[in-house]
N, C-alpha and C positions, 0 to 999 in steps of 0.2 A: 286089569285095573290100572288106571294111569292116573297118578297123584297131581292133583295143580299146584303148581309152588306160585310162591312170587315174585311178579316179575316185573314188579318197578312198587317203588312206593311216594304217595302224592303225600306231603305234610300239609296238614290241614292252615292256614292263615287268618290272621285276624280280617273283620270284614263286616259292613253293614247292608241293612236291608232296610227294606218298610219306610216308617221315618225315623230312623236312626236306631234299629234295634239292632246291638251288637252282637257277633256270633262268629262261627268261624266255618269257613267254605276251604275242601278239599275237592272234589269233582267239581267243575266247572270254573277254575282260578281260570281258565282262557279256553280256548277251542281245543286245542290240544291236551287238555284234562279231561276230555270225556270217557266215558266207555260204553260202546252204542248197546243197548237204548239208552244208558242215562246217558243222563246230559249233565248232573247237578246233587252234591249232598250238602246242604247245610247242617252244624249243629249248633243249636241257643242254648247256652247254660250261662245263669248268673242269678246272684242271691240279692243282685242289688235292682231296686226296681227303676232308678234310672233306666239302665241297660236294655229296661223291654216295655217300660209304659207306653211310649209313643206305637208299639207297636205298628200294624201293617193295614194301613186305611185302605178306602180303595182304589183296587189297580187289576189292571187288566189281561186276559192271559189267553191265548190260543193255541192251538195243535199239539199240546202235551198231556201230560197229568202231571198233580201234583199228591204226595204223598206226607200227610204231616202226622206226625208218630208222638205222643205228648207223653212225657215220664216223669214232669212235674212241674203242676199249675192249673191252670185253668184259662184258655182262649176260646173264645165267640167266632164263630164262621156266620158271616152273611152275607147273600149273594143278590146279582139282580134278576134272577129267577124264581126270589121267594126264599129262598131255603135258606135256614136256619142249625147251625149246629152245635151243639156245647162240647168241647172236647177238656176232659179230666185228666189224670194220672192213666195210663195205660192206655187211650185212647188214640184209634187211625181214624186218618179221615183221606178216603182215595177218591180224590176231583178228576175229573176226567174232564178238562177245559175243553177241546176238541173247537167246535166251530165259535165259541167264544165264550168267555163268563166276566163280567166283575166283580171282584170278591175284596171282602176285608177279613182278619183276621185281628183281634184284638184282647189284650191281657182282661181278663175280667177279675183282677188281684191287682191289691198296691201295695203289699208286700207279702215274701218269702221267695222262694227258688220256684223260678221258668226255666224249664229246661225241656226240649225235643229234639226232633231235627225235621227238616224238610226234603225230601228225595224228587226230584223232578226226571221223569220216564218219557221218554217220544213216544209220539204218536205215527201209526204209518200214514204214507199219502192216503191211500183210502178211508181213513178215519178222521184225520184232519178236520173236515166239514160236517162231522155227523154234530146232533144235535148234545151239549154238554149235560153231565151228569155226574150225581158225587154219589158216595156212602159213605154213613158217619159208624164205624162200628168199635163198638163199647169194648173195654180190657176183658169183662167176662166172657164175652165169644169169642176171645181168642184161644186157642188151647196151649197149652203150656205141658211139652213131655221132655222128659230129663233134661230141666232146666232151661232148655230152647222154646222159645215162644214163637210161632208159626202164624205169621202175618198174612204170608202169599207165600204158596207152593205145599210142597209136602216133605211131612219128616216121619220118619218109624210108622209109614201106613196111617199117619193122621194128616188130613187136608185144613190148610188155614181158610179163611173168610174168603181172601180173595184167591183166583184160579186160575187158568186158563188164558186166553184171549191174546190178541197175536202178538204181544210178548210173553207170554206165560211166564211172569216174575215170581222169582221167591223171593221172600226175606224173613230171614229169622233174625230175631235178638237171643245171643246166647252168653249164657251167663256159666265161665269157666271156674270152678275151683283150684285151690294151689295142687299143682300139678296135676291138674285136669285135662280129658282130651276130648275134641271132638271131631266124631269123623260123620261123611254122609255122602250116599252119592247124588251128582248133578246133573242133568243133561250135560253130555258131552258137544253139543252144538251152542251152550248157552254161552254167554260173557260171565264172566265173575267178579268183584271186589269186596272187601272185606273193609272195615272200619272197625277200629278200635278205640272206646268211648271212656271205656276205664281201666286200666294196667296196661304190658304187654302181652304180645302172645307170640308163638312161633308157628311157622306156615310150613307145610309139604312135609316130604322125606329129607326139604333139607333144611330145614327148621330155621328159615330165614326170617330177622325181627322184622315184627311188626310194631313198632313205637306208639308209644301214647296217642291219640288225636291226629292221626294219621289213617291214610286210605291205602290199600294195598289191592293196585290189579294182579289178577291172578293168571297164570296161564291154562291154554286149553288142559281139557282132561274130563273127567268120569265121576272125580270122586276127592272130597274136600277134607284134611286133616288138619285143626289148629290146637297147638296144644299152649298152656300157661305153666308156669312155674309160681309165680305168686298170687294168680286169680286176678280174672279178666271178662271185660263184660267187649263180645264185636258182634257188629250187623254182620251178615251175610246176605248179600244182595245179588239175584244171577238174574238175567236175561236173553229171551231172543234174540242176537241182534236184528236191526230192520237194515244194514246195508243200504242204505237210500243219502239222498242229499242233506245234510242240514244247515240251514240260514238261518241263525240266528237273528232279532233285535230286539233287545229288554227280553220282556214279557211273550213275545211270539215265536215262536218254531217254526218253520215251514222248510220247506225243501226247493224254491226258489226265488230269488229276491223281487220278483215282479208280486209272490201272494206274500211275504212281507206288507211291499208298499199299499195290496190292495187292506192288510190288515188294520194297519195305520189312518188307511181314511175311511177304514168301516168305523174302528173306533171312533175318528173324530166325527162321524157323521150320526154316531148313535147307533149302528146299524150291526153291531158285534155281537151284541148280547143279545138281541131280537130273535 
């Protein structure tokens, strides 16, 4: 068994989105904050509805997924392929933009507490172009075993909603008691980081902090330990890497900057979403 410790940690910073909804971004503050396949963790928490009425009109997105995790409020997903989503308290919603979508996302409250995150996954070269597609799945299909909620991947021989597919992501939300531990094993080919949403926690055999609203990459290994001392809620997030190229601009992914350009004048041409 080989424990992942941690091996660097990304502090989360203030940051906007959409049209002006305030939040704070730890994976993807520059190119060199990623960890392949993410690309990207947002989290939106605020009681004030300034902060998220403008919310995320539409815009447009290619060659990734996007993963939006809702733990409290209420936001509308609508797309230019028809689809429709209401995402509540506990609620995922996994977009798979791939060969292109326009989507809006928007507060459907004016007031109390917005709070999620949004996690942004690559897509490989070979998926890039397939045709885009989402799932909206409800907090009730998620299962929930000793306190870890199993989004994607598997925990204690129980498989979450989402599986499989050439990242085979986990992600669990787990929710640590004062002096709580959690261990679990992981593919040992996978990437790992951790986020800390609420308290601290300590990573590995060598119980290295993990800070408030901070993202912590993890090193290789087999098998994940985090413990708390005063009770702490962290994602757990691991992936395949895809090793491949990524060229970013805004909204698109691609892996070279000529299907960038071409993405840019499908958009302007209307031709993205089609």
């Amino acid at each position: 068994m080989e424990i992942r410790e941690l091996q660097r940690v990304i502090p989360s910073v203030p940051a906007s989105d959409g049209a002006g909804v305030k939040l704070r971004r730890s994976l993807g503050t520059s190119q060199i904050q990623r960890h392949d396949p993410f690309l990207m963790l947002d989290e939106f928490y605020s009681d004030d509805p300034e902060d998220y009425l403008a919310g995320f009109p539409s815009h447009p997105h290619r060659g990734f997924e996007t993963v939006t995790y809702m733990l409290d409020g209420h936001m509308r997903h609508e797309d230019s392929r028809g689809n429709r989503g209401d995402l509540g308290p506990g609620d995922v919603q996994w977009m798979s933009a791939a060969r292109g979508i326009i989507h809006s996302e928007m507060p459907q409250q004016t007031e109390g507490r917005m709070r999620g995150f949004q996690l942004w996954v690559n897509l490989p070269a070979a998926e890039k172009m397939k045709p885009a597609a989402y799932r909206d799945i409800s907090a009730q299909d998620i299962p929930v075993v000793s306190g870890v909620k199993i989004i994607a991947g598997e925990y204690r021989s129980t498989q979450g909603p989402i599986h499989g597919g050439a990242t085979d992501p986990y992600y669990f939300d787990i929710r640590l008691e004062a002096d709580g531990t959690f261990e679990a094993p992981l593919p040992p080919g996978h990437n790992a980081f951790l986020y800390a949403y609420e308290g601290e926690a300590r990573v590995g055999a060598e119980s290295k902090l993990l800070p408030n609203r901070a993202a912590a990459i993890l090193t290789s290994g087999d098998f994940v330990r985090i413990k708390s001392d005063k009770g702490a809620r962290v994602l757990l997030l691991a992936g395949r890497p895809l090793r491949e190229p990524v060229v970013q601009y805004g909204p698109f992914v691609m892996n070279t900057r000529e299907e960038i350009e071409r993405a840019i004048a499908d958009y302007q041409s209307g031709a993205l979403a089609r």
